[in-house]
C-alpha positions as CSV (number, residue, x, y, z in Angstrom):
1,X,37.7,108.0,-53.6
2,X,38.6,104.4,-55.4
3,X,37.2,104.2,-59.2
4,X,36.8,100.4,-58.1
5,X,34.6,98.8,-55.5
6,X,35.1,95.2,-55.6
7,X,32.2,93.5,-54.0
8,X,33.0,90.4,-51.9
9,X,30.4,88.2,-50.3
10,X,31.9,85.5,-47.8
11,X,30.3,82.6,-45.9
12,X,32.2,80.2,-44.7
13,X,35.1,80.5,-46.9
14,X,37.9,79.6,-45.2
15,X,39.7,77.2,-47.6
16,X,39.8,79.3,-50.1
17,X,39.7,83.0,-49.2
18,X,43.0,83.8,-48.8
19,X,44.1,82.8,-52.4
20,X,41.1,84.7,-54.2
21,X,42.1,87.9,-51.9
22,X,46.5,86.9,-53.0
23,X,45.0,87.5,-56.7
24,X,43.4,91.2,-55.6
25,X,46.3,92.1,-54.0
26,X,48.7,91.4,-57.5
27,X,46.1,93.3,-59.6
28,X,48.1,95.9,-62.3
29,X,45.6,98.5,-61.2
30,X,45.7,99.4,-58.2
31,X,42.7,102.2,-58.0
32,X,40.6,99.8,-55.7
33,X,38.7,99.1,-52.6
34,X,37.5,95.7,-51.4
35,X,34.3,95.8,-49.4
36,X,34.0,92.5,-48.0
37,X,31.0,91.3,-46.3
38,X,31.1,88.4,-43.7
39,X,27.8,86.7,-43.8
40,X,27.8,85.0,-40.5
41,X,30.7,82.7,-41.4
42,X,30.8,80.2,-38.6
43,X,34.3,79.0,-39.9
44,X,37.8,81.1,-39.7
45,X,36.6,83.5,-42.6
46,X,36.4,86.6,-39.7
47,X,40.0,85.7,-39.1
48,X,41.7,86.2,-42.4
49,X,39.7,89.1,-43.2
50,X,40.6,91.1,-40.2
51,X,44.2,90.0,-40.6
52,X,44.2,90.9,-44.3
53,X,42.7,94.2,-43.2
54,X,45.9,94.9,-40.7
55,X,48.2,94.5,-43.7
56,X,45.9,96.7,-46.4
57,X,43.8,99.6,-45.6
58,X,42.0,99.1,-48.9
59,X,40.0,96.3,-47.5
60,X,37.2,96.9,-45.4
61,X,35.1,94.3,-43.5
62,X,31.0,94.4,-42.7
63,X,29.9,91.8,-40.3
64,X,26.2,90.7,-40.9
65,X,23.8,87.9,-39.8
66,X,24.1,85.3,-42.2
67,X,21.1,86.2,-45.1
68,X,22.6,84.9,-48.2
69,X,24.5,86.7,-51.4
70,X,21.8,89.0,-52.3
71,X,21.9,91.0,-49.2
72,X,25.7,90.4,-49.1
73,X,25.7,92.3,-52.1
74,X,23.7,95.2,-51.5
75,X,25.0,95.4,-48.0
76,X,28.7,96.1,-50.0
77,X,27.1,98.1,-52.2
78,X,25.7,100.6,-49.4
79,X,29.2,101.0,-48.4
80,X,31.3,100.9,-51.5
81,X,32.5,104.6,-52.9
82,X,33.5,103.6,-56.8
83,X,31.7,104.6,-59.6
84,X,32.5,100.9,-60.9
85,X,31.4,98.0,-59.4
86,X,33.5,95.0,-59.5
87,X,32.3,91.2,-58.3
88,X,34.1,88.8,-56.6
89,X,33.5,85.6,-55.4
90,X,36.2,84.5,-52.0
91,X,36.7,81.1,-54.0
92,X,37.8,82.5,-57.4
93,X,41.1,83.9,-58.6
94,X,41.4,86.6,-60.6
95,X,44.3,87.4,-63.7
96,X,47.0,90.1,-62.5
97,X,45.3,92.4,-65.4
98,X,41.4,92.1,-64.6
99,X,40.9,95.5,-63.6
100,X,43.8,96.7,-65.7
101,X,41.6,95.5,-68.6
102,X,38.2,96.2,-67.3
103,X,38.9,99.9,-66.3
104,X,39.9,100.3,-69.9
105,X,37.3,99.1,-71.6
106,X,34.9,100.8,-69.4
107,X,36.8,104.0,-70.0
108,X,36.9,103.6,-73.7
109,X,34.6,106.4,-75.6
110,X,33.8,103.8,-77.8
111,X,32.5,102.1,-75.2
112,X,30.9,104.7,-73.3
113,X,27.0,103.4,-74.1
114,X,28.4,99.8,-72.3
115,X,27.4,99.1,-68.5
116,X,28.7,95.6,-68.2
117,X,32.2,94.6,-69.0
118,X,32.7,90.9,-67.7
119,X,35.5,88.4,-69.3
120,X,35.6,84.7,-70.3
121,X,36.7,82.1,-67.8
122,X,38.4,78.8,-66.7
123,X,36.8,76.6,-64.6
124,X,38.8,74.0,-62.3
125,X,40.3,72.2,-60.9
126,X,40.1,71.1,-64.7
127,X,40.6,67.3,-63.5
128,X,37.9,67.2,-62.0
129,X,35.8,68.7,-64.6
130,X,32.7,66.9,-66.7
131,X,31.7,67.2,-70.1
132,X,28.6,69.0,-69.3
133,X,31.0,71.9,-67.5
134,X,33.2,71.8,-69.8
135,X,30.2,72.3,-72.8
136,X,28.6,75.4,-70.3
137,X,32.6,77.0,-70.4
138,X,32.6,76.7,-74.2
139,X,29.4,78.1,-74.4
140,X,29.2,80.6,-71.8
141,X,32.9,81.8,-73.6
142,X,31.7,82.0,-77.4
143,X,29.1,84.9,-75.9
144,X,31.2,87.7,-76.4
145,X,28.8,91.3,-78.0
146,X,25.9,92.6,-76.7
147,X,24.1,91.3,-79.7
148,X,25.4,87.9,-78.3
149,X,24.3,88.2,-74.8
150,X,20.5,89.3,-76.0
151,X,20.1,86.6,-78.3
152,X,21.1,84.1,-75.8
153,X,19.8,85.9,-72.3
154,X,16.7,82.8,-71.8
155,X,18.9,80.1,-73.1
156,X,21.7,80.4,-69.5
157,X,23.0,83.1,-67.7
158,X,25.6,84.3,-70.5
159,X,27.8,86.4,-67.9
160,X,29.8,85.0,-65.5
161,X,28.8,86.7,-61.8
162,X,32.1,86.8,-60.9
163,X,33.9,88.4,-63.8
164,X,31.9,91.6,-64.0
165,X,33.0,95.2,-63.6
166,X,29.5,97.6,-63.6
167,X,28.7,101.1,-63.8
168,X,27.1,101.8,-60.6
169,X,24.6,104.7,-61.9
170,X,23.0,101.5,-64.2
171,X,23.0,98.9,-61.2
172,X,21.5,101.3,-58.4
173,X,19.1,103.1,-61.6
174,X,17.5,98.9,-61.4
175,X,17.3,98.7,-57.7
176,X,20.3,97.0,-56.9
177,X,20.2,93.2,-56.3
178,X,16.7,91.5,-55.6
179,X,16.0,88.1,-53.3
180,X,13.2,86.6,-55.0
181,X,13.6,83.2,-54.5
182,X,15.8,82.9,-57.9
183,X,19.2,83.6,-58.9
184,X,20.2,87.1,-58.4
185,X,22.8,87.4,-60.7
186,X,20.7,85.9,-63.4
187,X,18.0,88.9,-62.0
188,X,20.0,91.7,-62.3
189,X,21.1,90.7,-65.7
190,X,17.0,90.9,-67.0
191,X,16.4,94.2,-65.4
192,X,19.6,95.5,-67.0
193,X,19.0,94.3,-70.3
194,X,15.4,95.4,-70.3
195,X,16.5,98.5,-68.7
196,X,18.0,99.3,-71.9
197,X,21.9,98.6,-70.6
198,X,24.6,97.0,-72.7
199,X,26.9,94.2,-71.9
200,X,30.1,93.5,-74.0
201,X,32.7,90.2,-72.8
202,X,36.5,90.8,-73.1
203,X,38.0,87.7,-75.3
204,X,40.7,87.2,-72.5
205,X,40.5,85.4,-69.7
206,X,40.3,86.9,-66.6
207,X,39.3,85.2,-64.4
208,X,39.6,81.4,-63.2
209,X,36.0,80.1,-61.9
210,X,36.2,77.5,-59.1
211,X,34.1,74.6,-59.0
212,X,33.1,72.7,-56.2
213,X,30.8,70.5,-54.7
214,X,29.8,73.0,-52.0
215,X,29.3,75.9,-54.9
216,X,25.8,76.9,-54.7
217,X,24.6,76.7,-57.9
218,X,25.4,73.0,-57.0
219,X,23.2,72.7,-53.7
220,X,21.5,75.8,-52.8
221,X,17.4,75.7,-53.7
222,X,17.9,79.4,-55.5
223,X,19.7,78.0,-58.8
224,X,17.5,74.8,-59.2
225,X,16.5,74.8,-62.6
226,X,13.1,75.1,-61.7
227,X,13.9,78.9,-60.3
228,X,15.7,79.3,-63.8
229,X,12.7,78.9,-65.4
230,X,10.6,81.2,-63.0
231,X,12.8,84.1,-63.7
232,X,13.1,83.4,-67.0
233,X,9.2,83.0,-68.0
234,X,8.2,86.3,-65.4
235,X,10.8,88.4,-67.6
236,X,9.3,86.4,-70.8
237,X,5.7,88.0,-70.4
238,X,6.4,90.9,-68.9
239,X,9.1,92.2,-71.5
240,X,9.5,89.9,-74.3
241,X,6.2,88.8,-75.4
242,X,3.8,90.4,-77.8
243,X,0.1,89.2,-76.4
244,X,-1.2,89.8,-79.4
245,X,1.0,87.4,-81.7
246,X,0.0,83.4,-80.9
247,X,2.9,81.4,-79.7
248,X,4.8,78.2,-81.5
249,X,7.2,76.5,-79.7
250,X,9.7,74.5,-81.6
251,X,10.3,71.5,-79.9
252,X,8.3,68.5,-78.5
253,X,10.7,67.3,-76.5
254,X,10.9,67.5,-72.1
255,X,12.2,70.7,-72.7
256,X,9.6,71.9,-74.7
257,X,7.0,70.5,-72.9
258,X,7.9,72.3,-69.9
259,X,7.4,75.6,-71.9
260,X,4.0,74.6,-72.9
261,X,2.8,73.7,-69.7
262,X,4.1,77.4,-68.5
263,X,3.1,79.6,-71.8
264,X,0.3,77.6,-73.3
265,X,1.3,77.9,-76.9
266,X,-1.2,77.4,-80.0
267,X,1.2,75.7,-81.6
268,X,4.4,73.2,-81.1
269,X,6.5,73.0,-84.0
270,X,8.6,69.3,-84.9
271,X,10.8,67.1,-87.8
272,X,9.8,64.0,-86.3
273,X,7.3,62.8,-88.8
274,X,5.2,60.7,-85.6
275,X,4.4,63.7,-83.6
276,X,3.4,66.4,-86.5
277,X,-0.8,66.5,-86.9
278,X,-1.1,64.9,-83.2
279,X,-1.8,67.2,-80.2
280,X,0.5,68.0,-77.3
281,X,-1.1,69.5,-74.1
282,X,-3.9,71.3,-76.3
283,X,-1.3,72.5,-79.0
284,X,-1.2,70.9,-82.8
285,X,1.7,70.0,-84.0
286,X,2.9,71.1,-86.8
287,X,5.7,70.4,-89.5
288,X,8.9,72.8,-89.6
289,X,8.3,72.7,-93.1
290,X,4.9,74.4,-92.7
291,X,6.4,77.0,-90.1
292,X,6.9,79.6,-93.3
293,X,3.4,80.2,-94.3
294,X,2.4,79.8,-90.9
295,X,4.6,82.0,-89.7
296,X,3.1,84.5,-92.2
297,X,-0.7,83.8,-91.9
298,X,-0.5,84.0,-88.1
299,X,1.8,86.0,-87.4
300,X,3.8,83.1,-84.6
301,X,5.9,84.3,-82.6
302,X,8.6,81.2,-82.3
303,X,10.5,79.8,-79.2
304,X,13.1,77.3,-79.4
305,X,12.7,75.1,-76.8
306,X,15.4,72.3,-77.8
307,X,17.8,70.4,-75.2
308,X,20.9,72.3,-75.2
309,X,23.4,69.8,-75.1
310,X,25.9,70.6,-77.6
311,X,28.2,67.9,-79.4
312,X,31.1,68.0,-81.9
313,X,31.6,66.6,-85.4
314,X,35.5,65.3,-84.7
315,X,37.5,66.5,-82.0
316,X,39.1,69.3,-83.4
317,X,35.8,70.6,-84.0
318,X,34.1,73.3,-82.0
319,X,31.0,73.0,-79.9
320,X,27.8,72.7,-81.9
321,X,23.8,72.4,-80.9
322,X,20.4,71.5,-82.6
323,X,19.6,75.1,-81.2
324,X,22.3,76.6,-83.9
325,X,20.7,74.3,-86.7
326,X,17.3,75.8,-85.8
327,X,18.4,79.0,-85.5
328,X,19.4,79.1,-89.3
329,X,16.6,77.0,-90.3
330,X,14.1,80.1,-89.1
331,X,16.9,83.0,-90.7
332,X,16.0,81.0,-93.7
333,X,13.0,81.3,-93.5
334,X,12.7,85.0,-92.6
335,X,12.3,85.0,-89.5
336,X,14.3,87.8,-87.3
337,X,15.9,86.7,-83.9
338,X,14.3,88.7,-80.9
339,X,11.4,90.2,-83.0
340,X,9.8,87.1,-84.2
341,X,11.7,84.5,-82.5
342,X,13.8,83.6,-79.0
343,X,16.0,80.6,-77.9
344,X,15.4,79.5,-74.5
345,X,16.3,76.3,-72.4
């Protein structure tokens, strides 16, 4: 039996399916199956799997009515044999030394209480890269410990589907992927995390993250961010929340707004000296300043709810948000992230 199972959902892929399956093929370690799923492809994706198939008897093919990822996913999953799971999307490329790395770290006694070992990546084609992806790289790459991913799990998706390498006992003890209208990476990561699980990100990259104008967190429904913010406020109140503690969120702002029209906070916390003593969708607003003694007569719990566009000082600065400013503005002030306050976005 493989230690690897490398999961790879295909729909209409094509164009780029043959290059993301030439990176597999050079991987260091070579302990590995591919189960590939064809999702009723309509274009030549059939074709270059069976082909690839002729040449490798590592790689084996399912051929499904087209249903989307998540059912793609657990469809491999049914068949795969490893005891690690490994993603893969058929428009990425992977580093010869991905699983080489992975299998490692996974194996690692040190590491033994970790069930998610992902990487940082590079999106391109980088010329064709904005600002705003290029911030979400930065950010999504400076999320490296478990400590890390907790603390930022409601402000994005911190882990890269596409670079992870799971234990399969934690991924089939949450019930496996899950179509629920939202994003089912994004999902599996809240289940795991509240599961208990731990997720650590190796500093190298391994993996090189295509962007396109077809890639469906561009055009498919699932990833608008109106679904980000369902998933995120059901795993909120069902696993984060203390109902007994009032709610303050920090931040007047659209983005704030949207959390108080969704978690009806007593409170919404501001430095703009126009909105503090006025009320915002049945919440007062009150001053940051105040938050302390606030904090400690009414025992708030505190989410930031701030825009999370990040900016630099000079160029050879790094990457830098309001969120980070509050976030030592409430250490300051004794306030402990996770148990009495959470970023989201």
């Amino acid at each position: 039996m493989p230690t690897v199972s490398v999961l790879l959902p295909c729909f209409d892929a094509a164009p780029t399916l043959e290059e993301a399956l030439a990176s597999l093929w050079r991987q260091s370690y070579t302990d590995f199956e591919i189960v590939a799923v064809n999702d009723g492809s309509s274009d030549a994706t059939g074709d270059i799997l069976a082909r690839a198939a002729r040449d490798n008897d590592r790689l084996r093919i399912l051929e499904t009515a087209h249903r989307g990822i998540a059912s793609a996913l657990n469809a491999a999953m049914s068949e795969a044999r490893g005891p690690l799971l490994a993603r893969m999307d058929a428009d990425d490329r992977a580093h010869p030394a991905r699983f080489e790395r992975q299998v490692e770290h996974l194996r690692d006694r040190s590491h033994a209480d970790v069930s998610v070992s992902s990487s940082r990546v590079r999106l391109f084609p980088r010329r064709e890269l904005k600002d705003g992806y290029l911030r979400y790289e930065a950010w999504v790459n400076s999320v490296l410990t478990h400590d890390d991913t907790q603390r930022n799990l409601f402000v994005e998706s911190p882990i890269p589907h596409p670079t992870v390498m799971m234990r399969r006992e934690a991924v089939d003890a949450v019930g496996g992927y899950r179509t629920n209208g939202w994003p089912e990476d994004y999902d599996l990561w809240m289940r795991l995390s509240a599961s208990g699980n731990r997720f650590e990100k190796l500093k190298d990259v391994l993996v090189e993250w295509r962007d396109s104008a077809t890639r469906a967190s561009r055009v498919d429904p699932v990833f608008s961010p109106e679904r980000f913010a369902d998933v995120k406020q059901h795993y909120l109140v069902n696993h984060v929340l203390d109902r007994s503690r009032p709610l303050a969120i920090w931040g007047a702002g659209p983005v704030g707004k949207l959390w108080g029209r969704r978690l009806r906070p007593r409170h919404f916390i501001e430095i703009d000296p126009r909105k503090i003593g006025q009320t915002t969708d049945g919440a007062t607003v009150i001053s940051a300043d105040d938050l302390p003694a606030r904090y400690r007569l009414e025992r708030l719990f505190v989410i930031v709810a701030v825009a999370s566009l990040s900016r630099k000082r000079d160029q050879s600065s790094p990457w830098y948000s309001a969120r980070d400013e509050i976030r030592e503005e409430l250490r300051k002030a004794g306030l402990d992230e996770l148990r009495d306050f959470i970023c989201v976005a």
